[in-house]
C-alpha positions in Angstrom: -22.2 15.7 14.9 -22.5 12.8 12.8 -25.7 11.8 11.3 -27.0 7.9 11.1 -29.3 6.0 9.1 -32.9 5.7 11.0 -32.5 2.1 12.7 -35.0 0.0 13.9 -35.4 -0.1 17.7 -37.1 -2.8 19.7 -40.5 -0.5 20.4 -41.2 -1.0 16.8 -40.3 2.6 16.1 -37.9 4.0 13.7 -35.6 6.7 14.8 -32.2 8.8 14.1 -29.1 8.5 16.2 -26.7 10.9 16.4 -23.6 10.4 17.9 -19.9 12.3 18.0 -16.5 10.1 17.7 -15.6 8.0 20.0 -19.3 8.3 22.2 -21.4 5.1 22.5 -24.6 4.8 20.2 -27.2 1.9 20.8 -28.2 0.1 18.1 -30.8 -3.0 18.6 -29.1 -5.3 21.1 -25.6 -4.4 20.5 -23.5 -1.4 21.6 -21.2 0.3 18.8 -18.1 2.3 19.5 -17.9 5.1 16.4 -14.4 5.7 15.5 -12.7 8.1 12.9 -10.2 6.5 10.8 -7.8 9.3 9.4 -7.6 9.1 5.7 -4.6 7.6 4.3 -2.5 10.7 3.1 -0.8 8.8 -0.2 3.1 10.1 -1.3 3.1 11.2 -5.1 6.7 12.0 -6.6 6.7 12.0 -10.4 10.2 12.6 -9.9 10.6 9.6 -8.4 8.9 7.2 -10.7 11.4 8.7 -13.4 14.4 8.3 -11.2 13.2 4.7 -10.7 12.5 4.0 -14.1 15.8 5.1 -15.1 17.2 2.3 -13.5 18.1 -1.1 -14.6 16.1 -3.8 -13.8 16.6 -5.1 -10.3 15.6 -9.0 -10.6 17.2 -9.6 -14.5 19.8 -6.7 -14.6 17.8 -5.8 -18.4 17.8 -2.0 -19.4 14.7 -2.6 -21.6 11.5 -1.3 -20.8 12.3 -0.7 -17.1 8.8 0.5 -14.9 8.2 2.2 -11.9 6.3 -1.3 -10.0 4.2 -0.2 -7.3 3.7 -2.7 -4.9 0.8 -4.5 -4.7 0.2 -5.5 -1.1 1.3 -2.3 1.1 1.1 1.3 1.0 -2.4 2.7 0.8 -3.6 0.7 -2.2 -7.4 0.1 -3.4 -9.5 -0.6 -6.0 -8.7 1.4 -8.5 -5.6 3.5 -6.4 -1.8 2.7 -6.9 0.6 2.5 -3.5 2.4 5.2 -2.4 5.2 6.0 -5.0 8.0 5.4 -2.5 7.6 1.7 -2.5 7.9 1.2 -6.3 10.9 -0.7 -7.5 13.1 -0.7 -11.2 11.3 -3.5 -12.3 11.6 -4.5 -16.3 8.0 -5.3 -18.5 9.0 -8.6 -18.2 9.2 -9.1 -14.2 6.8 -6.9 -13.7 4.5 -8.8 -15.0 5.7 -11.9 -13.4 5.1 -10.5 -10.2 1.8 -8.5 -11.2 0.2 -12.0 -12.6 1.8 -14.9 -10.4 1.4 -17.3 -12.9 5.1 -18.6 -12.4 5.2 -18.2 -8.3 3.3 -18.4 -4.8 2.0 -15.2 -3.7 5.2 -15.0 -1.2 7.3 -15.6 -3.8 6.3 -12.8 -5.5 6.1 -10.7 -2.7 9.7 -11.5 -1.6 11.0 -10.9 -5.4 8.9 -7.2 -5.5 10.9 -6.3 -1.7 14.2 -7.8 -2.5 13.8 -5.4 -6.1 12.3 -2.6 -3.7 15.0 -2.9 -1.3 17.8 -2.7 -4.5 15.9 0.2 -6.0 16.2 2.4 -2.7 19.0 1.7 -2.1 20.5 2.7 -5.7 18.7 6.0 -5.7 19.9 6.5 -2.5 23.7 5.7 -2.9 24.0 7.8 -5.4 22.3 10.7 -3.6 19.3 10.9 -6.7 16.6 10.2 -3.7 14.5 12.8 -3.9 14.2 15.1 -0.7 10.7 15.9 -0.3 10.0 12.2 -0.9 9.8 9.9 2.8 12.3 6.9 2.6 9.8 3.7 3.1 9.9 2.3 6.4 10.3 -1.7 5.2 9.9 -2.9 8.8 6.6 -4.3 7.9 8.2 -6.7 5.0 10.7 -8.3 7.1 7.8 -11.0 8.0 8.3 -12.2 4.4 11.9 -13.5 5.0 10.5 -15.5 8.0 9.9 -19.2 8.0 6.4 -20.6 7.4 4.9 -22.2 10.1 
């Protein structure tokens, strides 16, 4: 059972609902469906981010100062909480704040130039057999889209 705020009904009265997931519950005028969202269950592999940051850079080929760049539009991230660690790529200080800040390029730009790096990180880890085994390989169906045409 899943307790509610009191709500104002139209008698004037205030009341609590209680409700269970997926049962209707009125509320004023309007009928509300209550759903349960399952939590996002985030992958964490301080392996990985080593393995990654071992790496040369993937945009600039540089060996300096190479990062573990999470992405910043998929993967489970918040306010405040880093995506998954599986979709980081080999980025060095220098792109990775290019594509952190956008100063230089659209918002798709940058998002192309983080999967395009993604894609060359994975790929490297995986090629040379370093991709760790307890650690899902992303799923990069979703950033396909980027490498269609605007309308």
């Amino acid at each position: 059972m899943r307790q509610f705020a009191p709500i104002y009904n139209p008698g004037n009265r205030v009341q609590n609902k209680t409700a269970q997931a997926g049962e209707f519950q009125l509320t004023g005028w309007r009928k509300k469906q209550i759903m349960q969202v399952p939590k996002h269950s985030y992958v964490r592999s301080k392996k990985l981010l080593r393995l990654v940051a071992s790496l040369d850079c993937q945009l600039c080929g540089s060996g300096h100062f190479v990062q573990a760049a999470h992405s910043n539009w998929a993967g489970g991230k918040g306010r405040g909480i880093k995506a998954d660690d599986n979709l980081t790529a080999a980025l060095c200080a220098s792109c990775h704040y290019d594509i952190d800040q956008g100063a230089q390029w659209s918002k798709r730009e940058r998002q192309q130039a983080w999967w395009v790096a993604h894609q060359k990180t994975v790929q490297n880890l995986i090629d040379s057999g370093q991709w760790p085994i307890d650690v899902p390989i992303p799923n990069d169906a979703e950033w396909e889209r980027l490498f269609e045409p605007l309308p």
